[in-house]
N, C-alpha and C positions, 0 to 999 in steps of 0.2 A: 415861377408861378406864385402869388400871394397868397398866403395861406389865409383862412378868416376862422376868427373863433367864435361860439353861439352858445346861448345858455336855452334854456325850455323852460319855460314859465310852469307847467304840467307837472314834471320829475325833478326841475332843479338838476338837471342833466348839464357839466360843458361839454364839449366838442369842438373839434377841430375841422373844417374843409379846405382843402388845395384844389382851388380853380383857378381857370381863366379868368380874368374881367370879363371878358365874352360872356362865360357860365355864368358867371355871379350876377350880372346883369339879368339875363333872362329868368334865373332863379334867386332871388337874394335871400331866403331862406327854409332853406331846406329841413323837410323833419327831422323830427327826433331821431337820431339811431334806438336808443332806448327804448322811447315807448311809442314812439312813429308820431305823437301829436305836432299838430302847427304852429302852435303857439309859442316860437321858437323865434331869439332877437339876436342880435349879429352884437357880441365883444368888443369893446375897442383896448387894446391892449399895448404893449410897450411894444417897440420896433429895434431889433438889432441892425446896424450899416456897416458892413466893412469899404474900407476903401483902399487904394493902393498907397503905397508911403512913395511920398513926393522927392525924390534927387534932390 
């Protein structure tokens, strides 16, 4: 599952969510944990990939 991280324009809160695409679609961003406001924008951050080593 993708995890998405979000800041809060309000507290200056980050955050983390692990949803579905499904979820994330229907909600793309969720309140604050902190101080519950909306005014909350989705991170775009680095991406770790493992893969399998090639024979």
């Amino acid at each position: 599952m993708p995890t998405y991280e979000y800041r809060c324009h309000q507290c200056d809160h980050r955050f983390t969510e692990t949803l579905t695409i499904d979820e994330h679609e229907k909600n793309p961003t969720p309140p604050c944990p902190k101080c519950k406001s909306s005014e909350v924008k989705q991170v775009f951050s680095a991406v770790s990939v493992v893969t399998s080593k090639k024979s």
